[in-house]
C-alpha positions as a Markdown table, in Angstrom:
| # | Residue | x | y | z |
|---|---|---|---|---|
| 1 | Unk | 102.9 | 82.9 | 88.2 |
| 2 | Unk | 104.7 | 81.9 | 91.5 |
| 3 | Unk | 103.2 | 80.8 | 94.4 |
| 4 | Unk | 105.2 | 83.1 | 96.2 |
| 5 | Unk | 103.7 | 86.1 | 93.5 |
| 6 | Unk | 100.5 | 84.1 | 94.0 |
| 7 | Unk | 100.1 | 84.8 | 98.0 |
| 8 | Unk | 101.8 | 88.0 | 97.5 |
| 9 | Unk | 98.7 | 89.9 | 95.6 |
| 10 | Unk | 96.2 | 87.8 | 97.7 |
| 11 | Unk | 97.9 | 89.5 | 100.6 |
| 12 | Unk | 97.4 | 92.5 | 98.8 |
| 13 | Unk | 93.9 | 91.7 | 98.0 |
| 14 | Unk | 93.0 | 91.3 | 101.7 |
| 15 | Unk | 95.1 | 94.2 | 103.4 |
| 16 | Unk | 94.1 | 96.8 | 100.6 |
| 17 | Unk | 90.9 | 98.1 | 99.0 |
| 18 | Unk | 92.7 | 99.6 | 96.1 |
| 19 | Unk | 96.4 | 99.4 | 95.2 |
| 20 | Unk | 98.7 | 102.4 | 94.0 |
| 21 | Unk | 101.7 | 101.8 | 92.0 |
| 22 | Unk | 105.0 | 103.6 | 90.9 |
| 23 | Unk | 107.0 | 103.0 | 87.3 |
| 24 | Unk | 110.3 | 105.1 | 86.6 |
| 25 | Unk | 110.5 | 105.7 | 82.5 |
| 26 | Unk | 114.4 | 106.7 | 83.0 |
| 27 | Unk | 115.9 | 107.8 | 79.5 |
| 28 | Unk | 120.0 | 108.3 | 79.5 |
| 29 | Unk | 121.7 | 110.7 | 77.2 |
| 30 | Unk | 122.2 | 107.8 | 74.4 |
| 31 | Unk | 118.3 | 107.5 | 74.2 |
| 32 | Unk | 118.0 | 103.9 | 76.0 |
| 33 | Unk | 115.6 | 103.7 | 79.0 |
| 34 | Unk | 116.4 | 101.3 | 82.0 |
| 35 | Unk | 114.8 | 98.4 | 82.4 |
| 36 | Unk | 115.0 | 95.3 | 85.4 |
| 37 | Unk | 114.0 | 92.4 | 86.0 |
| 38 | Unk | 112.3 | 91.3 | 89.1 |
| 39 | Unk | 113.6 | 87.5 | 90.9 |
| 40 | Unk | 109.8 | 87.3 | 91.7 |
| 41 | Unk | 107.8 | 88.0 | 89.0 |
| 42 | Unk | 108.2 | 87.5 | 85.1 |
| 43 | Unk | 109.4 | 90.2 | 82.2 |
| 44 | Unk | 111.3 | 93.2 | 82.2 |
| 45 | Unk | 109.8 | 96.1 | 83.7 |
| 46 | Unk | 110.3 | 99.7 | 84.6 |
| 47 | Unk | 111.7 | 100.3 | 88.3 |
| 48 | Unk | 109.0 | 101.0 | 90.4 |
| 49 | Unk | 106.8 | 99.8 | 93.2 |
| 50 | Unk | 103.8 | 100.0 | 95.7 |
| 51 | Unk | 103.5 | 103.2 | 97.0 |
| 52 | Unk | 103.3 | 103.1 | 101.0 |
| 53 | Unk | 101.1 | 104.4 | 103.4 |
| 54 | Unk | 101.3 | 108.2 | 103.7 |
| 55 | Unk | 103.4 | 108.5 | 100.7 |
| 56 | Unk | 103.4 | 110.9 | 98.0 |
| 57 | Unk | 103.6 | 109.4 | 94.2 |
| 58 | Unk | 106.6 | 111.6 | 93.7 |
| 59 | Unk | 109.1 | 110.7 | 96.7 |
| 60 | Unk | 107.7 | 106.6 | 96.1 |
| 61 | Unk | 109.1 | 106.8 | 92.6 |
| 62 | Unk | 112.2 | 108.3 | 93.7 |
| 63 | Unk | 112.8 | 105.9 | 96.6 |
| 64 | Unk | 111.7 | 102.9 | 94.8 |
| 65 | Unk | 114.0 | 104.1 | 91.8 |
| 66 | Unk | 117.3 | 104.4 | 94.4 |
| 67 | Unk | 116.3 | 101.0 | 95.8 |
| 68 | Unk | 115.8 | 99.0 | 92.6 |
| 69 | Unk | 118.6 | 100.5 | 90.4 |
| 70 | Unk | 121.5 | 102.6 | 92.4 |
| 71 | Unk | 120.0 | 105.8 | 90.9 |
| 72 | Unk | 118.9 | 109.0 | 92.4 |
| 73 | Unk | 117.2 | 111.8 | 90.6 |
| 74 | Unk | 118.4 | 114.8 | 90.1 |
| 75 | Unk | 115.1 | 116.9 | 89.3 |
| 76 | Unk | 111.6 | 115.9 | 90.1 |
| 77 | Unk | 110.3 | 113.3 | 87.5 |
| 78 | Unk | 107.6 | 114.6 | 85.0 |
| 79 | Unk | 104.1 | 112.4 | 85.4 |
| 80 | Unk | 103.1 | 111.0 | 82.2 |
| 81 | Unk | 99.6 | 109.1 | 83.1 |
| 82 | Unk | 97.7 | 107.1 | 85.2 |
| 83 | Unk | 96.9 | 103.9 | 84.3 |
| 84 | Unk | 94.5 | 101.2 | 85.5 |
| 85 | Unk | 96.0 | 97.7 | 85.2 |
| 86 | Unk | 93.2 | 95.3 | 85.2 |
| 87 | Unk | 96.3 | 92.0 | 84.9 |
| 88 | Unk | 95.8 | 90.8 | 88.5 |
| 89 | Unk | 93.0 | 92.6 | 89.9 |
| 90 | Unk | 90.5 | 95.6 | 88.9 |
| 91 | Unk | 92.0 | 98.2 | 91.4 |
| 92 | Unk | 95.7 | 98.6 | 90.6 |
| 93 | Unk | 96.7 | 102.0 | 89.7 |
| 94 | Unk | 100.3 | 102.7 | 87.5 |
| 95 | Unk | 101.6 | 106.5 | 87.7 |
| 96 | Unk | 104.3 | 106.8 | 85.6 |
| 97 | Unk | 107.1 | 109.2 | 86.0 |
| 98 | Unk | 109.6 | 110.0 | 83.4 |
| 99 | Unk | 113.6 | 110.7 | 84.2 |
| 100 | Unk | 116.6 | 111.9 | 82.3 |
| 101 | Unk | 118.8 | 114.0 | 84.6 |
| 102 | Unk | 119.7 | 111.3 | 87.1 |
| 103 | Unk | 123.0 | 110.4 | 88.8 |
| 104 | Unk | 125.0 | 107.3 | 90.4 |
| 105 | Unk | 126.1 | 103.7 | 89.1 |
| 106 | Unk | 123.9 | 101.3 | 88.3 |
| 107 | Unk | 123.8 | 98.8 | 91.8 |
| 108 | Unk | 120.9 | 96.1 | 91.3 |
| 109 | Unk | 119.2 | 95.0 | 95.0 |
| 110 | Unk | 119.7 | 92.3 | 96.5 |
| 111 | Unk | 117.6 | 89.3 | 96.7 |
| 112 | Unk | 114.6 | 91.8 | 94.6 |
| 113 | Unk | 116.5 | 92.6 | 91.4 |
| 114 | Unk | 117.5 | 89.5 | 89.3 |
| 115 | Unk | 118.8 | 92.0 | 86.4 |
| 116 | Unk | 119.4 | 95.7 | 85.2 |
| 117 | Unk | 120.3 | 97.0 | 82.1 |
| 118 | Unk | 120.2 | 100.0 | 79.2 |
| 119 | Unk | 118.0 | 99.3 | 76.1 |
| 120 | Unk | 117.5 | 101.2 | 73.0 |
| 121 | Unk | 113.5 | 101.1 | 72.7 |
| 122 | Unk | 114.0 | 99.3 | 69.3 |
| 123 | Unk | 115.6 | 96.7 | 71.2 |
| 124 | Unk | 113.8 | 95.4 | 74.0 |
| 125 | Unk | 114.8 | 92.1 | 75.9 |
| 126 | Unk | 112.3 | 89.8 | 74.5 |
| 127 | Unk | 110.5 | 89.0 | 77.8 |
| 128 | Unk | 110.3 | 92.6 | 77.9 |
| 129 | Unk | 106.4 | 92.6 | 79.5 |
| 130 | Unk | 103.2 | 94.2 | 76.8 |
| 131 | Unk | 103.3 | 97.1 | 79.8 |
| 132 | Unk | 106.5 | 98.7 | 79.1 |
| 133 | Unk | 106.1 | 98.1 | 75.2 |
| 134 | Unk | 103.1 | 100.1 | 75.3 |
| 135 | Unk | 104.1 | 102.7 | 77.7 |
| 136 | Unk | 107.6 | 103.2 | 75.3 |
| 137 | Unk | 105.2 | 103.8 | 72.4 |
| 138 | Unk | 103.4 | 106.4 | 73.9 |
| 139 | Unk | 106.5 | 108.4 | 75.4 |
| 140 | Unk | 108.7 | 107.4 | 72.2 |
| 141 | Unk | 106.9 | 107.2 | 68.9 |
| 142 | Unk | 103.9 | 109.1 | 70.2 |
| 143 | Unk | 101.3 | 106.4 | 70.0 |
| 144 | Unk | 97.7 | 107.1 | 71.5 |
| 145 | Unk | 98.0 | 107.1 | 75.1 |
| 146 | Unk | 95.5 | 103.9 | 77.1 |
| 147 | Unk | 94.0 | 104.5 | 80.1 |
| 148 | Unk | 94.7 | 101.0 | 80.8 |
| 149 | Unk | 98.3 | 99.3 | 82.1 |
């Protein structure tokens, strides 16, 4: 882990009794879901983000989905669970959303997004991160859903 990652989640630690997080599962036509890759932290990942202050779930996934990947949705996205990811700290919260009627090009961020890309779910990057393996078994091949990230 970074140092910059590092002081990022300590600032989180400090600023935020418990953290709330966003992941867009976005599925095209062909089947592939949508993956990036972050310039600060490790793996490919959903898009997704914190959820601010004031915030709904719903319109944090859909801004942080336009931000990260060029892509807006076209319908609101269907909430598949709630995880708790215990990785950096014991109070992160995931909610995952699920999209397949979306529109626009693919346009990465700058200076956040170091890549972006379509992959069938039987072929995953392989620094593709344990998260979004898991998550793609329980929305694909209907494995038991964790409670855990």
């Amino acid at each position: 882990m970074s140092i910059k990652t590092q002081l990022y989640h300590i600032w989180f630690l400090l600023s935020r009794p418990m953290t709330l997080g966003v992941r867009a599962v976005v599925i095209d036509d062909q089947n592939r879901v949508l993956l990036v890759r972050h310039t600060y932290v490790n793996g490919w990942h959903f898009p997704g983000g914190g959820v601010d202050s004031g915030e709904t779930c719903q319109d944090a996934v859909l801004r942080e989905l336009e931000e990260e990947t060029g892509l807006s949705a076209r319908e609101a996205g269907r909430l598949f669970g709630l995880y708790l990811n215990r990785k950096v700290t014991k109070r992160d919260h995931v909610a995952v959303y699920i999209f397949s009627n979306f529109s626009g090009n693919l346009k990465k961020q700058a200076g956040e997004i170091a890549e972006l890309g379509w992959f069938a779910p039987n072929d995953l990057p392989a620094e593709t991160t344990q998260g979004v393996r898991d998550r793609l078994a329980e929305i694909t091949k209907g494995a038991a859903i964790s409670k855990y990230w």
